[in-house]
C-alpha positions in Angstrom: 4.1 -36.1 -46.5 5.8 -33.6 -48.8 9.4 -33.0 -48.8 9.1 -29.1 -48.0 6.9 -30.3 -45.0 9.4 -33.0 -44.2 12.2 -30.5 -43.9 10.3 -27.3 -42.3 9.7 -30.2 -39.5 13.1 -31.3 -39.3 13.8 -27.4 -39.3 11.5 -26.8 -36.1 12.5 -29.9 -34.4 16.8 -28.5 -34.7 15.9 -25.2 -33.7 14.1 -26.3 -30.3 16.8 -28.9 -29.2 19.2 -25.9 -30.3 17.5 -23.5 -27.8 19.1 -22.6 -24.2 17.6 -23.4 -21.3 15.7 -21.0 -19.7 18.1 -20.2 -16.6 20.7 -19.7 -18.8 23.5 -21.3 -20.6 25.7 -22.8 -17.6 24.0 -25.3 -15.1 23.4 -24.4 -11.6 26.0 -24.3 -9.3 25.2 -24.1 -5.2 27.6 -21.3 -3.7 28.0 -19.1 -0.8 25.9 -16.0 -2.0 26.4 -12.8 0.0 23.0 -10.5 0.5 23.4 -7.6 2.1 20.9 -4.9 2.7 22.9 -1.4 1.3 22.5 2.2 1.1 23.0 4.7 -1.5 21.8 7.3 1.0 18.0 8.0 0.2 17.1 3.7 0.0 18.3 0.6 1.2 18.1 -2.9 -1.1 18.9 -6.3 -1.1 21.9 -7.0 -3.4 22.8 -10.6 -4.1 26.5 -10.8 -4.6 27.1 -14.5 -5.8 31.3 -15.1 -6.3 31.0 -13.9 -9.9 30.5 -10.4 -7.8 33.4 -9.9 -6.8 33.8 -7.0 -4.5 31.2 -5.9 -2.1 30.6 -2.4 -2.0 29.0 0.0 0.7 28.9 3.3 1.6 31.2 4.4 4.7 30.0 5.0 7.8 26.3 3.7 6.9 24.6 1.0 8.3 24.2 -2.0 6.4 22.9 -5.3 6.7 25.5 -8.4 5.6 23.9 -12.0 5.3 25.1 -15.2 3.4 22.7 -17.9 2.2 24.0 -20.9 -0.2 21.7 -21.0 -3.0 22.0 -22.0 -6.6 23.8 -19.5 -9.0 23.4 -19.8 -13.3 24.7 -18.1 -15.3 22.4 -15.2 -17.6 23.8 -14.5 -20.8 21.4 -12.1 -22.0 22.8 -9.3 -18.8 26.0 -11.1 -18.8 25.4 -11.5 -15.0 25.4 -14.6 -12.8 21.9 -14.9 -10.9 21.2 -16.4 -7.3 18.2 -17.9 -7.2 17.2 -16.8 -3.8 13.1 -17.5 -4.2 13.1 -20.4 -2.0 14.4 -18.1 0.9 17.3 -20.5 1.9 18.7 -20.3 5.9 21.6 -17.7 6.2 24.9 -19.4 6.8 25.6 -20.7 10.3 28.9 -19.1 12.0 30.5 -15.8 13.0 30.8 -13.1 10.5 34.5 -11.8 10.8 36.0 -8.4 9.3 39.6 -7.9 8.2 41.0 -4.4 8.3 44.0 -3.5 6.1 46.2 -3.9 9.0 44.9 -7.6 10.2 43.0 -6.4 13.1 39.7 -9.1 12.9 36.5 -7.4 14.6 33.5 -10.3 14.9 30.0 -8.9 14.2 27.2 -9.5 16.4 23.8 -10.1 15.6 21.4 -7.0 16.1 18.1 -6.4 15.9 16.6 -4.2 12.8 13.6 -3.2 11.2 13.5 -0.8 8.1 11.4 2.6 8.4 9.4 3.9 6.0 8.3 7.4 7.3 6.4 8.4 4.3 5.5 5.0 3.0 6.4 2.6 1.0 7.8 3.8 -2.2 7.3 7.3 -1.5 10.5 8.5 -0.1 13.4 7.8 2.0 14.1 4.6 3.9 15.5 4.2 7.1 17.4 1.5 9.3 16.6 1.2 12.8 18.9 -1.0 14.9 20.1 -1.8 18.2 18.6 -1.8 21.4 16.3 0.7 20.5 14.2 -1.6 17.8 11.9 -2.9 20.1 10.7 0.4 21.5 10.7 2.1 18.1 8.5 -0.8 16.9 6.0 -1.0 19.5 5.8 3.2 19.0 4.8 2.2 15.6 2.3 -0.2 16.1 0.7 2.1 18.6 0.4 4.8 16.6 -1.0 2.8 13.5 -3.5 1.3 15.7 -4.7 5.0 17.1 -4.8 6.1 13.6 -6.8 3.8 12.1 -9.0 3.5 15.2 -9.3 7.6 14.5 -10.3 6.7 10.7 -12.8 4.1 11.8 -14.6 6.6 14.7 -14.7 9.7 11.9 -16.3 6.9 9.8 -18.7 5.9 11.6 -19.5 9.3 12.5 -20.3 10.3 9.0 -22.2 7.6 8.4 -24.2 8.0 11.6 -24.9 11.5 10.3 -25.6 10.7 6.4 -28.2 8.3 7.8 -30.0 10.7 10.2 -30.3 13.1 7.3 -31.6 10.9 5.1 -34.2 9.7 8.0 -34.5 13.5 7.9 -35.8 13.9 4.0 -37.8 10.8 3.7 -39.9 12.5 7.2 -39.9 15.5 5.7 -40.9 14.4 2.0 -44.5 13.2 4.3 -45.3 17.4 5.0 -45.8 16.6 9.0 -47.7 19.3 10.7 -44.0 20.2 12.7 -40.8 18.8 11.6 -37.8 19.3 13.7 -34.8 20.8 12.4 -32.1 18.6 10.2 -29.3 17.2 12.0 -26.5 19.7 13.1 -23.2 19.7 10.6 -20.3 18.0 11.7 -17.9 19.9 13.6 -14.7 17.6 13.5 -12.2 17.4 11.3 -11.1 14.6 9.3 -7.9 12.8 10.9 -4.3 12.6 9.0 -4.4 9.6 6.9 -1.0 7.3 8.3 1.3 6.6 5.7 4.5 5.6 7.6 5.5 1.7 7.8 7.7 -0.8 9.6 9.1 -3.7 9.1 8.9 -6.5 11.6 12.5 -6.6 13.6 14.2 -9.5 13.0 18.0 -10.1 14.1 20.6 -10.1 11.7 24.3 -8.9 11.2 24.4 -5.0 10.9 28.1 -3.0 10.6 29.3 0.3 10.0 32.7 0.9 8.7 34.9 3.6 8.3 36.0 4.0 4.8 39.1 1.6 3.7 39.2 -2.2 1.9 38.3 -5.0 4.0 37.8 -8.9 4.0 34.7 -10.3 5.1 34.6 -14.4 6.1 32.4 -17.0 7.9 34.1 -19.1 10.3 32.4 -22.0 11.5 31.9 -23.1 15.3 34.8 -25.5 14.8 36.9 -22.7 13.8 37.5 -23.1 10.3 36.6 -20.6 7.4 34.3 -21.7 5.4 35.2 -22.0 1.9 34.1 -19.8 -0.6 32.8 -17.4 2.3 36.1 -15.1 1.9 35.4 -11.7 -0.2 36.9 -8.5 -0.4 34.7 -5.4 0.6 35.4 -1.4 -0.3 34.0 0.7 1.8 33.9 4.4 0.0 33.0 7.9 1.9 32.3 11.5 -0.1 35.0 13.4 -2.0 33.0 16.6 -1.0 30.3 17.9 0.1 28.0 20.6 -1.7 24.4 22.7 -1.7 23.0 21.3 -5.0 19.6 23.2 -6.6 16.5 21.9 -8.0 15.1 24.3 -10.2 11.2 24.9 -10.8 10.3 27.0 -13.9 6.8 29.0 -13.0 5.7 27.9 -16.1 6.5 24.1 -16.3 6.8 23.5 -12.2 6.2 19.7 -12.6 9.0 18.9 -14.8 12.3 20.8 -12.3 16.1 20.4 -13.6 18.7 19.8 -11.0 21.8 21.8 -10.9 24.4 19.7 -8.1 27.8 20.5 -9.3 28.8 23.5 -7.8 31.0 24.0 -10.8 27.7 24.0 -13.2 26.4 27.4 -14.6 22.6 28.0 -14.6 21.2 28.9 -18.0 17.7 30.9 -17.8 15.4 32.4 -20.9 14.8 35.2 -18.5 10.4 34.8 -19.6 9.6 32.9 -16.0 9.8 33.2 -12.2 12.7 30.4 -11.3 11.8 28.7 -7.8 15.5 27.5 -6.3 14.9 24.6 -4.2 18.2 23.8 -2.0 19.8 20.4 -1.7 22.6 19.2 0.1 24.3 17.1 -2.1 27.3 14.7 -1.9 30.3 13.8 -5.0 31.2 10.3 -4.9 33.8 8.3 -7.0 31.5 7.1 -10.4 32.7 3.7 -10.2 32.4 2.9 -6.9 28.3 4.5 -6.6 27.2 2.4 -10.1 28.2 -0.9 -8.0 26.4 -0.2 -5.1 23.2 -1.5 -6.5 24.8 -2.9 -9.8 27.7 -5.0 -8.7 28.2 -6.8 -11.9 27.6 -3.9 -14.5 29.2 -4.6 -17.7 30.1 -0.9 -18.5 34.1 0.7 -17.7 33.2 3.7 -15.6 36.5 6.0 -15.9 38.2 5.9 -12.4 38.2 9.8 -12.8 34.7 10.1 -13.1 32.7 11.4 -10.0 28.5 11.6 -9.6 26.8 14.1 -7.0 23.7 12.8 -5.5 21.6 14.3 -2.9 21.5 13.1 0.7 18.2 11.6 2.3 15.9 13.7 4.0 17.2 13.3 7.2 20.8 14.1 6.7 20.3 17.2 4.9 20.3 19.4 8.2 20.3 23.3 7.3 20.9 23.7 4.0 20.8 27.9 4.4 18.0 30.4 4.7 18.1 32.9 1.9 19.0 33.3 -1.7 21.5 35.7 -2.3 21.5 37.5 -6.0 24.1 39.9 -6.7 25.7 41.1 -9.9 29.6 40.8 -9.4 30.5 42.0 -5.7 27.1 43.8 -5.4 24.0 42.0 -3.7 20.7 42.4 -6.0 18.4 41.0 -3.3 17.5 37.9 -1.5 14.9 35.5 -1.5 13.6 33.5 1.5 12.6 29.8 1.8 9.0 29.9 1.7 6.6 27.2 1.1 4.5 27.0 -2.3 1.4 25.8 -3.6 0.3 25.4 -6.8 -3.7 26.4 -7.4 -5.5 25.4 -10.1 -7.3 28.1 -11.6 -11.1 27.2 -13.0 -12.3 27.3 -16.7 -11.0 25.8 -19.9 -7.6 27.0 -19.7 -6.8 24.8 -16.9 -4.1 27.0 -16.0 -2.8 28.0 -12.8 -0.5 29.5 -10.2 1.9 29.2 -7.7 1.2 31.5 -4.5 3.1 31.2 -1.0 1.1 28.7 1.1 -0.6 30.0 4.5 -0.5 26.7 6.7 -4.7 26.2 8.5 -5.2 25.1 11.8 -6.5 21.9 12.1 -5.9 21.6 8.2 -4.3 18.6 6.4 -3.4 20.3 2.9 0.3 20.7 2.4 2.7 22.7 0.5 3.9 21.6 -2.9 7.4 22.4 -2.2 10.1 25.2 -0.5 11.9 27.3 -2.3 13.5 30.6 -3.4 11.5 32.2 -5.3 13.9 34.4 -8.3 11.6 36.9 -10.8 11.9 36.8 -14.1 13.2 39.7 -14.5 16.5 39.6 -12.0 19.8 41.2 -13.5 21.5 38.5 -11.3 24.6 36.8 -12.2 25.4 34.7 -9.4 23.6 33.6 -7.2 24.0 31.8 -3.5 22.9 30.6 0.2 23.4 32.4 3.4 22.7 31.0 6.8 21.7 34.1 9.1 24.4 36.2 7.7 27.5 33.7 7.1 27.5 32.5 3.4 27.2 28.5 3.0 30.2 26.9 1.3 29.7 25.3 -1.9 26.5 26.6 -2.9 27.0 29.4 -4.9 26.1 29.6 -8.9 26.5 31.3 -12.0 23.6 32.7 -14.1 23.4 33.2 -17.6 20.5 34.7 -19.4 19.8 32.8 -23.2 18.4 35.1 -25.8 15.8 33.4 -27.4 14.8 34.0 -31.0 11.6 35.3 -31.7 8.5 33.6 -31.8 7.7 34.0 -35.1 10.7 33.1 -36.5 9.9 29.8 -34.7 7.8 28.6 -38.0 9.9 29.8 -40.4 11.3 25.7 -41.5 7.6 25.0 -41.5 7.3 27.4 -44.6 10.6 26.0 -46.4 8.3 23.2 -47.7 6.0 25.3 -49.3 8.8 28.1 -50.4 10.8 24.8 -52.3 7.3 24.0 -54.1 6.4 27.3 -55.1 10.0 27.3 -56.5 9.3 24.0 -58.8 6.2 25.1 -59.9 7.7 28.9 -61.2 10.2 26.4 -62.7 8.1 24.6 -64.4 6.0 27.2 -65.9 9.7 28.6 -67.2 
């Protein structure tokens, strides 16, 4: 063996006794893990909160789900976070859950039964928590109504295919030129049913609390009576600074890709060349540093305590967000726009363009709209803009407009043709 292989061995050989283990750089060590199921109002999610953690944070007056399992925790240095290995699924902690107020008073949580409800399903919009008494019932409406629906699906099925066969019995009798052939089977006169999205989660009992906004202490107290160690944490609960009608905005001509406008602070900038669709949001400010830990307890990053975020509500909180769009230009109203619902045609050829027209619901129809909105002409002389509800003005959603001159098209290529304008320079140069 060469020396240069002798070394590049000894090279390899350091390196791989020099590498980190794959969990990380600390060995494991078995803690009290905290897991609860939060909210940031549209989703809930499972958040492990090993001691590292620190604080646990939910929002106020929201229903969340707190469990404790003792798992192995290591140490990531890569995200700088500690990890719970949670794969196995260890047993939550045995005891009662207890909840310190600021002033001492201790409240005991009680295990309730929950499920989580996914009304559009799975990963397509909003989630909600069902709890209490009424999980059973809410569950066995579910299961009902999945079992009616697919028994639906199967029945339409099998109707089709009853049909398809008969006409193709149908051709292959006709294809023989019989001396009378009886007519082709009758078209189907049913619709097709609504396909069921919506899911549940089995119930299962666990410990679900609500609390008012204010810093807590959560523990585990054993049946003996003693804490448990490592089981007391400190938990924030936040509520909303304020309250707001945020907008997402729909150009005509670029509908798929919408801007949002939530502060009610923000000005609107339009080129004044499209039809603007205002689609109404309720929205809510919360304190920046408290909403990045909600589903990021251990972020690295220093979020400036005077820092706020607005995010919009779930679907189910929004309520009325107003009925009409207001335009006016100083004290004087321009017109108004109603919420209407839109859909989006395709129009046929190689352009592959389209349009957006107000949609006209069909009976017995299962096509949608696209969205609801205001729809705003391009050519508006608006300045501000904002919701009524019947005739009383909604607070917090009004807006200021600007219109953005935009140069001309053509001078749009003008630093494509500096290229050419520096060469044509040399070469005149050159010829000098």
């Amino acid at each position: 063996m060469s020396v240069a292989r002798w070394f590049l061995g000894g090279s390899i050989a350091l390196a791989l006794v020099a590498l980190p283990s794959v969990a990380g750089t600390t060995r494991a060590e078995e803690q009290i893990v905290y897991w609860p199921l939060v909210t940031d109002g549209t989703e809930y999610r499972r958040i492990p909160y090993p001691g590292e953690a620190g604080t646990l944070t939910v929002l106020a007056d929201s229903a969340v789900v707190i469990e404790a399992r003792r798992a192995p925790v290591y140490y990531w240095p890569i995200t700088r976070e500690y990890l719970a290995d949670l794969s196995k699924d260890p047993a939550p902690v045995e005891g009662a859950l207890e909840i310190v107020d600021a002033g001492g008073e201790v409240t005991v949580a009680e295990p309730r039964s929950f499920l989580l409800w996914h009304p559009k399903g799975v990963g397509a919009g909003p989630i909600e928590l069902v709890h209490g008494e009424e999980t059973a019932a809410f569950y066995d409406g579910y299961v009902k109504a999945a079992r009616e629906a697919a028994e639906a699906a199967q029945q339409y099925q099998r109707i089709v295919a009853e049909r398809q066969a008969a006409v193709e019995a149908w051709l292959r009798m006709a294809a023989e030129r019989p001396v009378t052939l009886p007519k082709p089977p009758p078209e189907l006169d049913i619709e097709e049913p609504l396909s069921f999205a919506a899911f549940a989660t089995e119930p299962r009992k666990a410990l679900v609390i609500s609390l008012p906004a204010g810093t807590y202490t959560v523990r585990i107290r054993d049946k003996d009576g003693t804490i448990l160690e490592g089981s007391e944490r400190e938990l924030v609960s936040f509520a909303p600074l304020a309250r707001a009608i945020g907008y997402v905005l729909r150009p005509e001509d670029r509908w798929t890709r919408p801007i949002v406008s939530f502060g009610p602070t923000e000005t609107i900038y339009t080129t004044g060349r499209t039809d603007l669709f205002f689609q109404p949001v309720p929205v809510v400010e919360y304190e920046a540093r408290r909403f990045t830990r909600l589903f990021r307890p251990q972020s690295v990053e220093a979020v400036d305590p005077s820092l706020t975020v607005w995010t919009p509500l779930a679907d189910g909180d929004r309520g009325s967000a107003g009925t009409a769009l207001v335009l006016s230009d100083g004290d004087a109203t321009i017109a108004t726009a109603a919420l209407t619902a839109y859909r989006v045609k395709q129009l046929p050829g190689a352009s592959r363009g389209y349009v957006i027209d107000a949609f006209e619901p069909v009976p017995g129809s299962s096509l949608e709209p696209d969205f609801l909105a205001m729809r705003v002409g391009r050519d508006n002389a608006a300045s501000k803009v904002g919701l009524v509800d019947g005739t009383k003005a909604v607070p917090a959603s009004e807006r200021q407009i600007r219109t953005v001159a935009l140069p001309p098209e053509a001078l749009l290529f003008l630093p494509a043709l500096l290229p050419l304008g520096v060469g044509f320079a040399l070469r005149l140069i050159r010829r000098r």
